[in-house]
C-alpha distance (Angstrom), angle and dihedral (degrees) to the residues before:
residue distance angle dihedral
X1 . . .
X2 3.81 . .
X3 3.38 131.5 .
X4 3.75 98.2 -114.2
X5 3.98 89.3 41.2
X6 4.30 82.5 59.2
X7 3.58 94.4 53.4
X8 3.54 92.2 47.6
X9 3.92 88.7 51.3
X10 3.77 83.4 43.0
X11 3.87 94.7 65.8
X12 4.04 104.0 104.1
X13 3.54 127.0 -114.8
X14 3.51 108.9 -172.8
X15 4.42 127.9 64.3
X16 3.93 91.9 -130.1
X17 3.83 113.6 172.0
X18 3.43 120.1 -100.4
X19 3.68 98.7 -120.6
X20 3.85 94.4 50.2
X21 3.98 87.5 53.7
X22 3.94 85.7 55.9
X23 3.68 98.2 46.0
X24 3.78 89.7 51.5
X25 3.65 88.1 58.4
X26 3.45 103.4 54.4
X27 4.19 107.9 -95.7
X28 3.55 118.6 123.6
X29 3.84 106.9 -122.5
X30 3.88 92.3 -167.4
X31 4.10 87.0 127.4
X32 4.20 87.7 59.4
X33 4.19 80.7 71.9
X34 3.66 97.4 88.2
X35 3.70 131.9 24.4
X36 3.78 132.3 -113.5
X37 3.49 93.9 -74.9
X38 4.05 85.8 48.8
X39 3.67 90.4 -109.9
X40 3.58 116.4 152.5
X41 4.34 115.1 -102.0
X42 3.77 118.2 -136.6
X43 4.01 77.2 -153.8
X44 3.86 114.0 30.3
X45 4.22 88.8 -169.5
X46 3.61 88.3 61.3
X47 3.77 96.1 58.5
X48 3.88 92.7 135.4
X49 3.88 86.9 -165.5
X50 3.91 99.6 56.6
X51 4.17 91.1 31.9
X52 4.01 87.1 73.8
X53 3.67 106.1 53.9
X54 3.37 123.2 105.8
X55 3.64 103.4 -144.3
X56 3.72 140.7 22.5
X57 3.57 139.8 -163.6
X58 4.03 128.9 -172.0
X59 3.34 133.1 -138.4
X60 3.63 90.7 -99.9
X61 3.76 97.5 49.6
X62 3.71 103.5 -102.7
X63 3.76 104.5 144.4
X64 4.47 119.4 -163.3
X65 3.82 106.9 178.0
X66 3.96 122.9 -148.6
X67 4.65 101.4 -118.4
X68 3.70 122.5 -172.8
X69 3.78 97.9 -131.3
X70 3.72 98.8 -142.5
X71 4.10 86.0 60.1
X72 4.03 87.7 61.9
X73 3.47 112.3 112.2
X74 4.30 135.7 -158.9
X75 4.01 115.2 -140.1
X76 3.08 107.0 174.8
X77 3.65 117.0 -50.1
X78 3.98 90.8 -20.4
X79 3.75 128.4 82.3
X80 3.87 111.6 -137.1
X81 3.81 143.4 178.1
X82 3.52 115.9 -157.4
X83 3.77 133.3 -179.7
X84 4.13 152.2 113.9
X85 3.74 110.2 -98.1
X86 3.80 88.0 158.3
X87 4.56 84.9 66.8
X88 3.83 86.8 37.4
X89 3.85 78.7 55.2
X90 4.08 96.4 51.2
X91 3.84 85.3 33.4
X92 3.34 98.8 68.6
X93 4.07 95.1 30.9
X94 3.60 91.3 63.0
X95 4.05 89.9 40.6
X96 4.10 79.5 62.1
X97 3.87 89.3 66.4
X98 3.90 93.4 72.4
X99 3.81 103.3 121.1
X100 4.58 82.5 -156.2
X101 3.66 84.1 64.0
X102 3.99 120.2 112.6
X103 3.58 119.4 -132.6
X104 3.73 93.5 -109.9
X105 3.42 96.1 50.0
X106 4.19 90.5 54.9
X107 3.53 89.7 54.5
X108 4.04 95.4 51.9
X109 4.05 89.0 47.8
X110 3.63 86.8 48.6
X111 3.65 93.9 44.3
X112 3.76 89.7 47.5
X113 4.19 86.2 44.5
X114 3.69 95.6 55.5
X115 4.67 89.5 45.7
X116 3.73 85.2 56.8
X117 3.71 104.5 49.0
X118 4.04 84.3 39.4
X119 3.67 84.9 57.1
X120 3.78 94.2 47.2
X121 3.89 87.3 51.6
X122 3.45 88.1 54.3
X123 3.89 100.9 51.3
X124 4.10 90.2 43.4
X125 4.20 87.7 52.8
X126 3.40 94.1 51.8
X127 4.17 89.4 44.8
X128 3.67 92.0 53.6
X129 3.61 93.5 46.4
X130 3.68 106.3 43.2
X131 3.12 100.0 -129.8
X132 4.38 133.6 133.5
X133 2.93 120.5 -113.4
X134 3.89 135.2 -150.6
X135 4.04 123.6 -118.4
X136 3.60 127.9 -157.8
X137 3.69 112.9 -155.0
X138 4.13 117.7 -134.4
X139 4.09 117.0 -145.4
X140 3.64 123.0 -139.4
X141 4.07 116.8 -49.9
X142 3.56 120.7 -97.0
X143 3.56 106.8 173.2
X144 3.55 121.5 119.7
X145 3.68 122.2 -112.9
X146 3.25 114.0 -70.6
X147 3.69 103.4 18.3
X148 3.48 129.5 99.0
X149 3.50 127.5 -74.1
X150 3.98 112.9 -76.5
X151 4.28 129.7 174.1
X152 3.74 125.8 -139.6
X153 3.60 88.1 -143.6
X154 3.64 143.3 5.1
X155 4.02 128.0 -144.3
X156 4.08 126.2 175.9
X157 3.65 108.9 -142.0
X158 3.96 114.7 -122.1
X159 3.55 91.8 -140.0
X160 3.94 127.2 82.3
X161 3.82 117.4 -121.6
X162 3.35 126.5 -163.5
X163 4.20 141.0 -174.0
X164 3.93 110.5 -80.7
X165 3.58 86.9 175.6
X166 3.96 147.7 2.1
X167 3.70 132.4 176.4
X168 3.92 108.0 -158.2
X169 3.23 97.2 -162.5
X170 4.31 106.7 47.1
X171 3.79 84.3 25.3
X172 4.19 86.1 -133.1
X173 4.35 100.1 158.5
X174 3.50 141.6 -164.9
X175 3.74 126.7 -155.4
X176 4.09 120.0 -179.9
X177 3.43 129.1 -171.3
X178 3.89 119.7 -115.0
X179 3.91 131.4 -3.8
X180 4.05 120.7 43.1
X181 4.09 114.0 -109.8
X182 3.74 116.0 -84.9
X183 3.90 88.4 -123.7
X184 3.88 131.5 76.2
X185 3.84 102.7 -98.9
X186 4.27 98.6 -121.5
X187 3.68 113.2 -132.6
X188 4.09 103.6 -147.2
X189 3.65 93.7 -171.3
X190 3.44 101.5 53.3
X191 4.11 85.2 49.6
X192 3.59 90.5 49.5
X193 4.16 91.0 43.6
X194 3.82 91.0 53.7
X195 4.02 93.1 50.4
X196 3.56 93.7 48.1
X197 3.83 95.7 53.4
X198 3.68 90.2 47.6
X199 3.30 83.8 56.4
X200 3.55 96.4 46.1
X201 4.11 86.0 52.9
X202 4.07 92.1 54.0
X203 3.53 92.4 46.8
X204 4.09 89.3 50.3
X205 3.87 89.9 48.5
X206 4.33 94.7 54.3
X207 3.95 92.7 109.1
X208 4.06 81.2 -168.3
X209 3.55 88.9 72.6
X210 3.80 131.3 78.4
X211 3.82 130.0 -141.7
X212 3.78 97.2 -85.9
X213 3.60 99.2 40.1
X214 3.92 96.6 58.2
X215 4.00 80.2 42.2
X216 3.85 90.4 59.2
X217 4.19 88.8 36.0
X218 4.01 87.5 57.6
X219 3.66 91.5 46.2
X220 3.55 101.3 56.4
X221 4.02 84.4 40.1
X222 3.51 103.7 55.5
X223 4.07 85.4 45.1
X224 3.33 96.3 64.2
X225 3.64 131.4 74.5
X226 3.46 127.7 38.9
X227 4.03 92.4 -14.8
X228 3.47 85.1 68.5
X229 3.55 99.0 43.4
X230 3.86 89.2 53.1
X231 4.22 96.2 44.3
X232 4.16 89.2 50.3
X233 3.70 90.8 46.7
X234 3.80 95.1 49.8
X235 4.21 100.6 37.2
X236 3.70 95.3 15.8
X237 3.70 92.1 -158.6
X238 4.10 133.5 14.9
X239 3.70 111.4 -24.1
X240 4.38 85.0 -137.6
X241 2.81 113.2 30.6
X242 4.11 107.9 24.1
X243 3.67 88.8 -126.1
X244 3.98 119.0 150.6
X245 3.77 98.3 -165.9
X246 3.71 125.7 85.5
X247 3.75 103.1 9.8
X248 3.30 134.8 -170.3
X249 3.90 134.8 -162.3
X250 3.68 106.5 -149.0
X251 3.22 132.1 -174.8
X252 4.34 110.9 -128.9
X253 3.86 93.8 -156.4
X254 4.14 100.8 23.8
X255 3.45 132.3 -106.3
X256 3.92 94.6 -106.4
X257 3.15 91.6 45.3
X258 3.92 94.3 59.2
X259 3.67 126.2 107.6
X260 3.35 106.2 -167.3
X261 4.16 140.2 21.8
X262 3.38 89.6 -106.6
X263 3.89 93.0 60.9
X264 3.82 90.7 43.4
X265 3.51 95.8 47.3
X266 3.96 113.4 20.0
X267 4.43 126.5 94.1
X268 3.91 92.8 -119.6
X269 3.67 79.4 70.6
X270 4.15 106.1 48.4
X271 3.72 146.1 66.4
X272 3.29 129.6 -160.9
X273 3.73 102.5 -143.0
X274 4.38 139.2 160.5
X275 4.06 105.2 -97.3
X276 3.71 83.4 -105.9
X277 3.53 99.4 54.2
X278 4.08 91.2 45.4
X279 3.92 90.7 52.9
X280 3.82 85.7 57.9
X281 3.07 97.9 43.1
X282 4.21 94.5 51.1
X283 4.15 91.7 46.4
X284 4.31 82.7 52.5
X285 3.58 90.1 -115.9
X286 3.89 91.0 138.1
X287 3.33 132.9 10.3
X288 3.98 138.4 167.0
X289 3.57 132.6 -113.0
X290 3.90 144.0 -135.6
X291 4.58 84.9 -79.2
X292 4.05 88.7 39.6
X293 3.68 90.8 -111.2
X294 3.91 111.6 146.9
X295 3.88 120.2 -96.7
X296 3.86 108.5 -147.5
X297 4.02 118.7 -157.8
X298 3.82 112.6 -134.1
X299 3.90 82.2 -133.8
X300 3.76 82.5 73.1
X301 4.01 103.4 81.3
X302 3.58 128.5 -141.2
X303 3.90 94.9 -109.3
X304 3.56 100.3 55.9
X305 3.70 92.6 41.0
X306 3.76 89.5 55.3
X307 4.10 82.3 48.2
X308 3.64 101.0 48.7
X309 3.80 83.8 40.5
X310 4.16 89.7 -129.9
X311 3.91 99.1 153.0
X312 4.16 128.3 178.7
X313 4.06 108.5 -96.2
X314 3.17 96.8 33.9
X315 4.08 115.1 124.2
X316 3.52 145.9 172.7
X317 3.79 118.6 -73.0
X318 3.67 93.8 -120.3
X319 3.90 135.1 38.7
X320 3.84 103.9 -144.2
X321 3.66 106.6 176.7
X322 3.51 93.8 -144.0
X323 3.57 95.9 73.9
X324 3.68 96.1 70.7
X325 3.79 99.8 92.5
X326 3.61 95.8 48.3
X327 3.71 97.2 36.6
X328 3.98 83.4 55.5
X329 3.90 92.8 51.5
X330 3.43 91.1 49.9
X331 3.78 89.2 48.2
X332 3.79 91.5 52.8
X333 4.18 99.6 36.3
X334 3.32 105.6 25.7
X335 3.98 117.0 27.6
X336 4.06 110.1 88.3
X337 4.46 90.5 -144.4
X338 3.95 89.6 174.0
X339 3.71 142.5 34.3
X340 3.70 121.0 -93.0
């Protein structure tokens, strides 16, 4: 049989519910039991809130990704899917910035914003742990115009995929059907993480050095790099102000303060912001809140606000929904809200 005569066999027949798709492969779908306000469901497979996401990933790992089956592809004797939900992501972030939008409208794009960049979460986890993964093929789309995406019909494929390639920091994929690669997939950030903590460690050791130099040292370190890289290409200049001189990488929740690579290294964690704007934003002078509005400390007087032109209502240029956890640690360890 030919590859093009398997996708065609591939296209599904049959409307099977999302959740039964996912228990046949192998994830535990204990979490489709309640709803989103953890309320128990008389029918778990008709958990409207779980039924639209694009991606999921268990507890143990095991990744199955939702594919529009006209998008697979046949080169040479592989099937593929290729494509960049991490710049559909940013797409339809900065989309969300359109003062003619409606309210409902923002919160679909933003909806549809946060799917993609869970879905490019999903593909990187499964690169770095070389693992296959499980895809569930989407029939032809019957939605009306307008409306969200919805499939005719739903298939899991019997075969295994797995990640034949992943660029971090674009977030340009590669899934093929069948086999794993022959090769050892390599896992940049962890490369990069280990370099910059030995770094860190040398920089720690320099007895000429007092406490704040090495803390300014490890600053400009840890924003370097890949970090940087991935803050420019998502804000492209200062997340405030919209500046494109002096910029600075910074870390929301800092580096020391990190628990894993992803933290250290990942967007959800970064602004790009002026140097004068980032040394506010370390002392907790500002901050941002759940709508990305800026948080102003009353230890902040009126003068220099007026002088460093920081103003209330102001907010960063895009929304990205990944912030929010960091943002809110920052709110709750870092941001000084009252006078001492």
């Amino acid at each position: 049989m030919s590859v093009q005569e398997t996708i065609i066999r591939l296209k599904p027949v049959e409307n099977s519910p999302v959740r039964s798709l996912l228990q046949e492969a192998g994830l535990d779908v204990s979490s489709w039991d309640t709803n989103k306000k953890g309320e128990p469901l008389e029918n778990p497979n008709a958990n409207s809130y779980r039924n639209a996401f694009w991606s999921f990933i268990d507890d143990l790992g095991n990744v199955a990704l939702c594919v529009w089956h006209k998008d697979l592809q046949a080169n040479g004797i592989f099937i593929e899917y290729q494509a960049n939900l991490q710049a559909t992501a940013i797409e339809l972030e900065n989309a969300c910035t359109n003062p003619n939008l409606k309210s409902g409208e923002k919160t679909s794009l933003r909806a549809r914003a946060r799917k993609a960049r869970e879905f490019h979460r999903a593909v990187g986890s499964a690169a770095r742990a070389g693992k296959p993964l499980r895809v569930i093929l989407l029939g032809d789309n019957v939605a009306l115009p307008g409306h969200a995406s919805h499939p005719d019909r739903r298939l899991l494929d019997p075969s295994a995929w797995h990640v034949q390639a992943f660029d971090g920091e674009t977030g340009a994929f590669s899934l093929r059907r069948g086999n794993p690669p022959p090769v050892v997939f390599r896992d940049e950030d962890s490369i990069e993480d280990g370099e910059v903590q030995a770094d860190i460690e040398r920089i720690e050791a320099m007895t000429s050095l007092n406490e704040t130099e090495k803390s300014a040292l490890v600053k400009q370190r840890v924003g370097q790099g890949l970090f940087r890289q991935r803050l420019i290409a998502r804000w492209t200049s200062c997340a405030l102000t919209g500046c494109t001189q002096l910029l600075t990488a910074s870390h929301i929740k800092p580096w020391s303060q990190c628990t894993t690579v992803q933290q250290r290294l990942g967007v959800e964690n970064g602004l790009l912001l002026t140097a004068q704007i980032d040394r506010l934003f370390d002392l907790g002078l500002i901050s941002f809140d759940d709508r990305f509005c800026i948080m102003i400390s009353p230890l902040l007087s009126s003068a220099d606000r007026n002088i460093l032109y920081v103003m209330p209502n102001r907010h960063l240029r895009l929304r990205p929904l990944d912030l929010l956890p960091a943002l809110q640690w920052h709110r709750e360890n870092v941001f000084r809200s009252r006078k001492v």
